[in-house]
C-alpha positions as CSV (number, residue, x, y, z in Angstrom):
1,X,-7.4,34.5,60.8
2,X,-4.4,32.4,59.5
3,X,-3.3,31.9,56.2
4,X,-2.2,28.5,54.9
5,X,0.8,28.4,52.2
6,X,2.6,25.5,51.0
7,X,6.3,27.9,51.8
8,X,7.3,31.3,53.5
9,X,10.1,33.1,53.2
10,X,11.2,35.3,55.6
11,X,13.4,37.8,53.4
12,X,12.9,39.1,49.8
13,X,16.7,39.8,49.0
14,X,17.9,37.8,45.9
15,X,17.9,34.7,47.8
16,X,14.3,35.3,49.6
17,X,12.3,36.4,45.9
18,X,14.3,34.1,43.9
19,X,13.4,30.8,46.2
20,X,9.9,32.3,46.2
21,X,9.4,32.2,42.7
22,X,11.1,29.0,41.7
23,X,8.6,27.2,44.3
24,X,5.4,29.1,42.3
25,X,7.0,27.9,39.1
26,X,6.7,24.6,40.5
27,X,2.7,25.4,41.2
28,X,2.8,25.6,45.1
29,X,1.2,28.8,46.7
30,X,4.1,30.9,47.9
31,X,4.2,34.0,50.3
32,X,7.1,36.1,51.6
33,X,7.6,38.2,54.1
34,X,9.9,41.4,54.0
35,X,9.9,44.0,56.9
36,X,11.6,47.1,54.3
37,X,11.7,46.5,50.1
38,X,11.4,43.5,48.7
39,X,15.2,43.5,46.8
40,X,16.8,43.2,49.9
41,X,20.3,44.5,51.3
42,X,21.5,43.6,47.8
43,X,19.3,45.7,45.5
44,X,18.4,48.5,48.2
45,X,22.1,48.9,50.3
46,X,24.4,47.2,48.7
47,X,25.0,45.7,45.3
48,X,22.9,48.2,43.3
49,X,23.6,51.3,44.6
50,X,27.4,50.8,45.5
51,X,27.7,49.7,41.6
52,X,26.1,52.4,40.0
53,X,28.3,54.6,42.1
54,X,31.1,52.8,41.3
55,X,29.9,53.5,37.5
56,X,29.6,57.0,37.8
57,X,33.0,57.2,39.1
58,X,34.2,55.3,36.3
59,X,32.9,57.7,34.0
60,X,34.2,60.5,35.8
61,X,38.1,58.9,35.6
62,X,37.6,58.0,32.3
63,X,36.2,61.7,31.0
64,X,39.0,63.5,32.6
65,X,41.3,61.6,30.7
66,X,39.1,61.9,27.8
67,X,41.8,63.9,25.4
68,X,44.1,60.6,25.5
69,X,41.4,59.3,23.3
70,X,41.4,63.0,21.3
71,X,38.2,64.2,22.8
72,X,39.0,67.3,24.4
73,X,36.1,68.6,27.0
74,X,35.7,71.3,29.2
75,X,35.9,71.2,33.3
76,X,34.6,67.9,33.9
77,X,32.8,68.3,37.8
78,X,31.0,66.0,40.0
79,X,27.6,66.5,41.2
80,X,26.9,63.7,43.9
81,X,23.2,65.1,43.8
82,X,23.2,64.1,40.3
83,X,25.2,60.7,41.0
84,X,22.5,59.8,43.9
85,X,19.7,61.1,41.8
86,X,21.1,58.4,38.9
87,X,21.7,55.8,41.9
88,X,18.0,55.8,43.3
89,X,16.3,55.7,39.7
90,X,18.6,52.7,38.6
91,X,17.6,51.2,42.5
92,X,13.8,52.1,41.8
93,X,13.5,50.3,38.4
94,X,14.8,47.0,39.6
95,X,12.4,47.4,42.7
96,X,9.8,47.9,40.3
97,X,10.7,44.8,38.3
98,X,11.0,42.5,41.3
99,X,7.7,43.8,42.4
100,X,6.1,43.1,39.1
101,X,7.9,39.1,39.0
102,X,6.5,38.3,42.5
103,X,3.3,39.5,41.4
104,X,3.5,38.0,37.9
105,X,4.3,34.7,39.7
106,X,1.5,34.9,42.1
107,X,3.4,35.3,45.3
108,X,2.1,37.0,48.1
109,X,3.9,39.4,49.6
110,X,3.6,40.3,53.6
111,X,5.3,43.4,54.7
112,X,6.4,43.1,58.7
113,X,8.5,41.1,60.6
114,X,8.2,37.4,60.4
115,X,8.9,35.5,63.5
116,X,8.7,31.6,63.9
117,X,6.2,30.3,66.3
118,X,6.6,27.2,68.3
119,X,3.7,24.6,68.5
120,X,0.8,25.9,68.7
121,X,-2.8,25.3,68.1
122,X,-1.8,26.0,64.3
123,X,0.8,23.1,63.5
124,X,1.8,20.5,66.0
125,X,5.9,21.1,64.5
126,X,7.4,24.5,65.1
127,X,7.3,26.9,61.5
128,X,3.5,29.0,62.0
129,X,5.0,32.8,61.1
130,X,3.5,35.7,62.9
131,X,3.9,38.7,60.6
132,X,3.9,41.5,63.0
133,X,3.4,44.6,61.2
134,X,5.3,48.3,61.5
135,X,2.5,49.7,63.5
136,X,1.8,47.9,65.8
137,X,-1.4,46.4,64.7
138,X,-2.4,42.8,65.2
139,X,-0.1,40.2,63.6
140,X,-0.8,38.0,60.7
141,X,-0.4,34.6,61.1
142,X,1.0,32.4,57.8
143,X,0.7,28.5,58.2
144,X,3.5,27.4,55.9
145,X,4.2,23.6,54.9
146,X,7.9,24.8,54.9
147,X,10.0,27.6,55.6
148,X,12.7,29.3,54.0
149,X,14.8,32.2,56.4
150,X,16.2,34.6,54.0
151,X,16.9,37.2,56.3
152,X,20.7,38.5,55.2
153,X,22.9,40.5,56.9
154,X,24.0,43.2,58.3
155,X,27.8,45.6,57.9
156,X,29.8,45.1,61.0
157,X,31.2,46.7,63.4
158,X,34.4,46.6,65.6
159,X,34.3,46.4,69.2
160,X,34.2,49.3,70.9
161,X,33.9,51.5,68.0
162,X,30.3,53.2,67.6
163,X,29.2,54.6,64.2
164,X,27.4,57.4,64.6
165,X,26.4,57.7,60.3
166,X,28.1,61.3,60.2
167,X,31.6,61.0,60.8
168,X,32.0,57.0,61.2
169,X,29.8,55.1,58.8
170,X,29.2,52.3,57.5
171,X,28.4,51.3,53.8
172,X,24.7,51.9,54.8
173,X,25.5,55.4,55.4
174,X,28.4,55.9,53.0
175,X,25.8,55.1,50.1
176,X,23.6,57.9,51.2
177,X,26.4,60.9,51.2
178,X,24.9,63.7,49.8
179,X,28.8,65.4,49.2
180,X,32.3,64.1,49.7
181,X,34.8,64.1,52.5
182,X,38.0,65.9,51.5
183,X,39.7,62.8,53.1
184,X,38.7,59.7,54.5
185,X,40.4,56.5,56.2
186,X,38.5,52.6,55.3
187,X,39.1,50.1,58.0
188,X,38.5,46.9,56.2
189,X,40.8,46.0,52.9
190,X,38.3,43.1,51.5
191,X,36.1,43.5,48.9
192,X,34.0,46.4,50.4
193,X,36.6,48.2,51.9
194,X,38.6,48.1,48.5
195,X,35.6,48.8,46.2
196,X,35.0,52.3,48.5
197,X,38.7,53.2,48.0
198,X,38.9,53.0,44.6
199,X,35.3,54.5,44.2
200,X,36.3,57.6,46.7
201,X,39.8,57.9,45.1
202,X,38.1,58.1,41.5
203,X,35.6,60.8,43.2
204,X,38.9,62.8,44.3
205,X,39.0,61.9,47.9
206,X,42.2,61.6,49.8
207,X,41.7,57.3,51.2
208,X,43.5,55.7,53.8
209,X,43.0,51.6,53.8
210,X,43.5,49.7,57.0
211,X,44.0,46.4,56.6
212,X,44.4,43.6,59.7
213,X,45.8,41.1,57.6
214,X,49.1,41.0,55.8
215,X,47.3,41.9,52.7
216,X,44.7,43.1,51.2
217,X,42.2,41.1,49.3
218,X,43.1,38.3,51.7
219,X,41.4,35.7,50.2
220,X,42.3,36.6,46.9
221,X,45.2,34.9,44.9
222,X,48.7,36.6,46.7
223,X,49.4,37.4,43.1
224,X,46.0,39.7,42.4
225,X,46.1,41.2,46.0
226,X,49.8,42.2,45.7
227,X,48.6,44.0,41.9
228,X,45.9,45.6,43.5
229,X,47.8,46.9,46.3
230,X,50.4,48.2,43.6
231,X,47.8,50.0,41.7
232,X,46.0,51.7,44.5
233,X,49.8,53.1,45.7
234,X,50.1,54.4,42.1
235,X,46.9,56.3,42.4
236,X,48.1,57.8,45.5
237,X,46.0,55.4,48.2
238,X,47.5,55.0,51.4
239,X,47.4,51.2,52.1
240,X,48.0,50.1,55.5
241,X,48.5,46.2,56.1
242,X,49.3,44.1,59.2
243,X,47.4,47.3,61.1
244,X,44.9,47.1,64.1
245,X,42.9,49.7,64.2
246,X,42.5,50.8,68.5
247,X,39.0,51.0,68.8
248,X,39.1,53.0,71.9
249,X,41.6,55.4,70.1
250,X,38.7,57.1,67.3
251,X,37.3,60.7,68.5
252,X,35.8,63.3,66.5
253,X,36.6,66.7,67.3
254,X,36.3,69.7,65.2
255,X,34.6,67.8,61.8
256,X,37.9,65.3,61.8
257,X,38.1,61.7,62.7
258,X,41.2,60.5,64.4
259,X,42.6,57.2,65.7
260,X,45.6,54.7,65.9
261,X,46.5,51.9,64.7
262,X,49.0,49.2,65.6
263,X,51.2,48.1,63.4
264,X,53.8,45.6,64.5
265,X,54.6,47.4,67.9
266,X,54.3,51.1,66.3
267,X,51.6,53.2,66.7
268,X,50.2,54.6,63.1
269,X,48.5,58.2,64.0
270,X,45.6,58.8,61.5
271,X,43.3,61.5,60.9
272,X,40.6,62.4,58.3
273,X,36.9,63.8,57.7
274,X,35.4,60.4,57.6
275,X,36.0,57.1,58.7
276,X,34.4,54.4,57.0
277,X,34.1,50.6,58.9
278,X,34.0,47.9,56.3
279,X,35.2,45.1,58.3
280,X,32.3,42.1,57.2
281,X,28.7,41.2,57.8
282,X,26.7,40.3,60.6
283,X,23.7,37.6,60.0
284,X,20.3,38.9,60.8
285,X,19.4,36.0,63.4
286,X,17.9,37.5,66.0
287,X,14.4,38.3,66.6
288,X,13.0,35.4,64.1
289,X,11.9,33.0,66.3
290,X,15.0,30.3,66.0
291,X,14.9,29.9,69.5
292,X,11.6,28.5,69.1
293,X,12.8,25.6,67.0
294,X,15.7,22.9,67.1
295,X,17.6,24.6,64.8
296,X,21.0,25.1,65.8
297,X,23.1,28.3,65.1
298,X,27.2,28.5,65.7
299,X,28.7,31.8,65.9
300,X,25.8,33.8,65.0
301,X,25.0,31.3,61.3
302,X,21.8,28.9,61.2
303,X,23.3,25.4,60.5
304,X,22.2,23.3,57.4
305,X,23.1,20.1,55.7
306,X,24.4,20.6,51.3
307,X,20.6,21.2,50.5
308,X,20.8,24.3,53.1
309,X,18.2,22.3,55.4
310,X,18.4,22.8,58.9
311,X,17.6,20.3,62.0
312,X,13.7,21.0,61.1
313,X,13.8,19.2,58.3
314,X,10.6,21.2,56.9
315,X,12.8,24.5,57.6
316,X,15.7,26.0,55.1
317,X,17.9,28.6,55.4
318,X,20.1,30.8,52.8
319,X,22.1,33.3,51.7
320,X,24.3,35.6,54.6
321,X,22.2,33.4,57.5
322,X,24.2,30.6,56.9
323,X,27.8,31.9,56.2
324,X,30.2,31.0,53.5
325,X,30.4,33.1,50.5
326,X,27.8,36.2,51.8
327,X,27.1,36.8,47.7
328,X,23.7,37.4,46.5
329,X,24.3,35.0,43.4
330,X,24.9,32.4,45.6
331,X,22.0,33.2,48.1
332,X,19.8,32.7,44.8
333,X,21.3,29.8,44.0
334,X,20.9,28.0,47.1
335,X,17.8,29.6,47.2
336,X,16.7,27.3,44.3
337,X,18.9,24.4,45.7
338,X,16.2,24.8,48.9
339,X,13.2,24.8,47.0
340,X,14.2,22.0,44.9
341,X,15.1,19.6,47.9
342,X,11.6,20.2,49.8
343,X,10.0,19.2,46.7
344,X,11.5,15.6,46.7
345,X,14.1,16.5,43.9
346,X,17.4,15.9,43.9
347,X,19.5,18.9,43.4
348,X,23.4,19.3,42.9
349,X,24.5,20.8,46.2
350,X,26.5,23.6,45.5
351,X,30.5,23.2,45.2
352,X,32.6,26.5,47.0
353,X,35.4,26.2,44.3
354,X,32.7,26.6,41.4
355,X,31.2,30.0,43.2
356,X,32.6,33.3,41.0
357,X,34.1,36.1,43.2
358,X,34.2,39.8,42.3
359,X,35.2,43.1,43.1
360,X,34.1,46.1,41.5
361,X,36.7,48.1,41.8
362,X,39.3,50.1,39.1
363,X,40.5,47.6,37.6
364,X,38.1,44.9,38.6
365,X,38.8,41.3,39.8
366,X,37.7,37.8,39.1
367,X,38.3,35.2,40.4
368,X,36.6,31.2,40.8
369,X,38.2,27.4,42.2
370,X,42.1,27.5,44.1
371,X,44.5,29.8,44.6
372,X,47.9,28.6,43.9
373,X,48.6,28.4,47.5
374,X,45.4,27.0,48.4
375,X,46.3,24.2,45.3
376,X,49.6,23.2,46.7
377,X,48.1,23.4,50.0
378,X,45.9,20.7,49.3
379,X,48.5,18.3,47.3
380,X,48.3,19.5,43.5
381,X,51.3,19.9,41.9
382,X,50.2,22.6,39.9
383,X,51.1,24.3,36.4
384,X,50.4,28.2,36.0
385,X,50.1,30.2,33.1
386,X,49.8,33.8,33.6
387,X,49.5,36.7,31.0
388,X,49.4,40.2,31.4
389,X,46.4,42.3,29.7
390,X,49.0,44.6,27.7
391,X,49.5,41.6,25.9
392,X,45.8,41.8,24.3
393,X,45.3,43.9,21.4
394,X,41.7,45.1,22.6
395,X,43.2,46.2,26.3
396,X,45.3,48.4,24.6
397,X,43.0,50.3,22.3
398,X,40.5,50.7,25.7
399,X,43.3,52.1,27.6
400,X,43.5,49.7,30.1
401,X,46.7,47.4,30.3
402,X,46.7,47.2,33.9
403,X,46.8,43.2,35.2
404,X,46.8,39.8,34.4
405,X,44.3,36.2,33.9
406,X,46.5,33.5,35.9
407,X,45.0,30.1,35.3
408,X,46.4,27.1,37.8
409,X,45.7,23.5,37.0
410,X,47.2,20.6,37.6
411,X,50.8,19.0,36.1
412,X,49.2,15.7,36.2
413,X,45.2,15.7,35.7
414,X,45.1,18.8,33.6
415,X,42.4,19.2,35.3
416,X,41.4,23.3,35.8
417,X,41.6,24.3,39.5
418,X,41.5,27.9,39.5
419,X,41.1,31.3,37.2
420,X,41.9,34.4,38.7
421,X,41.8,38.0,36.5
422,X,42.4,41.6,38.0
423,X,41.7,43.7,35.1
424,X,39.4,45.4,32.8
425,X,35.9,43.5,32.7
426,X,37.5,40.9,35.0
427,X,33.8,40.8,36.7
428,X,32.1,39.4,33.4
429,X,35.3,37.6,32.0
430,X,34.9,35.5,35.1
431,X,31.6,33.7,34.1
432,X,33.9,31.8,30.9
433,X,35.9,30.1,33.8
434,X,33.1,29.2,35.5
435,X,31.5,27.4,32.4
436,X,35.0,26.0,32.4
437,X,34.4,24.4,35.7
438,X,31.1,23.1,35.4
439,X,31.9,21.6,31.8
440,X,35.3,20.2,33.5
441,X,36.9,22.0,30.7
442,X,41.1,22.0,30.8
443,X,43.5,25.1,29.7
444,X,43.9,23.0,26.3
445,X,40.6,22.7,25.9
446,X,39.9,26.6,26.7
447,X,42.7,27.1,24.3
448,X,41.1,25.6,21.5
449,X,37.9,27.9,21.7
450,X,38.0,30.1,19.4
451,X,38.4,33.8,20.6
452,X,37.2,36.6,18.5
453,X,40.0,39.1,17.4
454,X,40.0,41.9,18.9
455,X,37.9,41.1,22.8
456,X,39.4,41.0,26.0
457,X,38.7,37.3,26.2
458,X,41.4,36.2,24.0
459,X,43.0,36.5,27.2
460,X,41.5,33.4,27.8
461,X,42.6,31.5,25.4
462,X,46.8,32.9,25.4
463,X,46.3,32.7,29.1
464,X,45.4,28.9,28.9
465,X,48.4,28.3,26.2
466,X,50.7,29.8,28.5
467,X,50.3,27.3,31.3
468,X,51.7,24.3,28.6
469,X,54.4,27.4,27.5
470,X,52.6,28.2,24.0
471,X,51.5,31.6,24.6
472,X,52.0,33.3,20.9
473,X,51.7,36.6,22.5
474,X,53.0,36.1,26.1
């Protein structure tokens, strides 16, 4: 028997459920489809866990230097039983409430894989979903009046290098360690790679970074990347840059890893418990039935036009399938951007330079619009004003001096073009720029919003009186 629904998603990550429930908002009968937890990759794998993690470990830091605040404590330990135990109740409670919202909103949920169907005796246009379920029973067949794929992504892997999930991982398997490695060596410096480092180094492992670009954080600001990279040196990270890491080089033999990397013509020789490959995402496009449909996919990414709609004008696709920024607040966006456009609105297609960027890592980093390269790259002649976070009365009483805001706009429009922070809180700072952006808001006018005395966002406003050279505290 087949059921009829005005959309299907095929994924229930935070672009999947989100698209799902602003189309039953909108009174249309909704169903999704999720072969594991609806939550996705983000809530299950990867945001969620790795950040409460990454908060446990900032608790840790932060209570072994507890008696530079005057609070003197005993042997502070870690229990990584007790930090996964924390980690899966913090996962379970959002699975719980993403479970309740679909339900609350009336959407149906279909556990299995979802695979397009071409023509059939169900619709004359390819987009009929075949659910077909874990064991093996017979599939379930959805008649949608649109589809949405939602499907994510996957880590990656290099070439030639397998991970076997005990001594090489990935950040699948890395989230799931029940104890530490003494030591272990990241291939990947972006985002990922550098939240793990700083996570692991908090945690008391020994971390090696392997980097293939020049820096890390490559498609951060030079400016933030280079202050990272000095901070993970001063907590006694090994950072490798300009390195490629010789696939066919990695054994394990006696409970260490070891392998080479290139660097410039030498040979680095490395050697730890663990190896960890954080080198990007792979989109989950296989198996789903595109093949099936006109829909045309480049280098592994399902192609669509600003209102993420593909060459079947009655399919979508979001979120890691399509590429671009692989962030789960913009797969939700587009997400809504999708189910706005099939219901004859007219949506604002979403702009790259107004998407916020974070890393999670000690200290954290922010970042929305231009870098100043990218800027003069592209014509501006731009003004800069860049203040450090010692300057701010509020850093200092948390501890936490470490960084800068730089905020680039241009000599000539004013106009804002980019806001970068690497510091305490830089992660929730971020989302003033980004008001900034949308508003069309420049430094003078971020300036003249009144910061309260004492917060970390008065950083904001001396940051923004720096670029015209007014800075009272900078």
């Amino acid at each position: 028997m087949a059921n009829n629904y005005d959309v299907v998603v095929l994924g229930a990550g935070p672009g999947g459920y989100v698209a799902a429930i602003r189309a039953a908002q909108m009174g249309k009968k909704v169903a999704v489809v999720e072969k594991e937890k609806v939550g996705g990759v983000c809530l299950h794998k990867g945001c969620i866990p790795s950040k409460s993690m990454l908060r446990s470990a900032e608790l840790f830091h932060q209570m072994q230097a507890s008696e530079e605040y005057g609070i003197k404590v005993g042997d502070v330990q870690l229990d990584m039983k007790l930090v996964q135990k924390r980690k899966s109740g913090v996962v379970d409670q959002l699975h719980k409430g993403v479970q309740h919202l679909l339900k609350q909103n009336g959407v149906s949920v279909y556990e299995g894989i979802g695979r397009i169907l071409g023509p059939s005796i169900f619709s004359p246009q390819p987009g009929t979903i075949a659910v077909e379920k874990k064991d093996g029973s017979e599939a379930e067949m959805l008649i949608p009046e649109n589809v949405i794929i939602a499907t994510g992504s996957r880590p990656r892997s290099l070439p030639g290098l397998e991970v076997d999930g005990q001594y090489v991982l990935n950040s699948d398997h890395a989230l799931e360690m029940k104890s530490l490695p003494k030591s272990i060596v990241i291939i990947g410096g972006g985002v990922i790679g550098i939240e793990w480092a700083s996570m692991l180094n908090d945690f008391g492992v020994e971390v090696t970074v392997v980097e293939f670009a020049d820096r890390i954080l490559p498609f951060e600001d030079e400016e933030v990347s280079k202050e990272m990279n000095r901070l993970l040196k001063k907590r006694k990270v090994t950072v490798h840059t300009k390195a490629k890491v010789l696939s066919e080089s990695v054994e394990v033999e006696g409970g260490k890893v070891r392998l080479r990397a290139d660097k410039g013509g030498d040979t680095l020789e490395l050697e730890a418990e663990r190896l960890l490959v954080s080198v990007g995402r792979v989109a989950n496009t296989e198996g789903i039935g595109l093949e099936n449909t006109a829909i045309k996919v480049d280098k592994g990414l399902v192609q669509v036009n600003e209102y993420m709609q593909t060459a079947e004008s009655h399919i979508y696709a979001i979120g890691d399938v399509v590429g671009g920024y692989q962030l789960a607040h913009v797969a939700s966006h587009e997400g809504i951007t999708a189910v706005e456009h099939m219901m004859e609105g007219d949506p604002h297609p979403l702009e790259a330079t107004m998407i916020p960027r974070c890393t999670y890592s000690r200290p954290e980093v922010g970042s929305i619009g231009l870098s100043e390269r990218e800027a003069k790259e592209q014509g501006h002649a731009v003004k800069v004003g860049k203040l450090p976070f010692r300057s701010i009365g509020k850093s200092v009483v948390y501890g936490e001096v470490d960084g800068f805001i730089k905020i680039i706009s241009d000599e000539k429009t004013h106009d804002l073009l980019g806001v970068h922070i690497i510091g305490p809180h830089a992660t929730d700072l971020i989302s003033e720029a980004g008001l900034a952006k949308v508003l069309d808001a420049t430094p003078w006018e971020i300036a003249s919003t009144l910061h309260p005395h004492p917060t970390l966002s008065e950083i904001y406003a001396e940051g923004a009186m720096k670029v015209d050279g007014k800075a009272i505290h900078g």
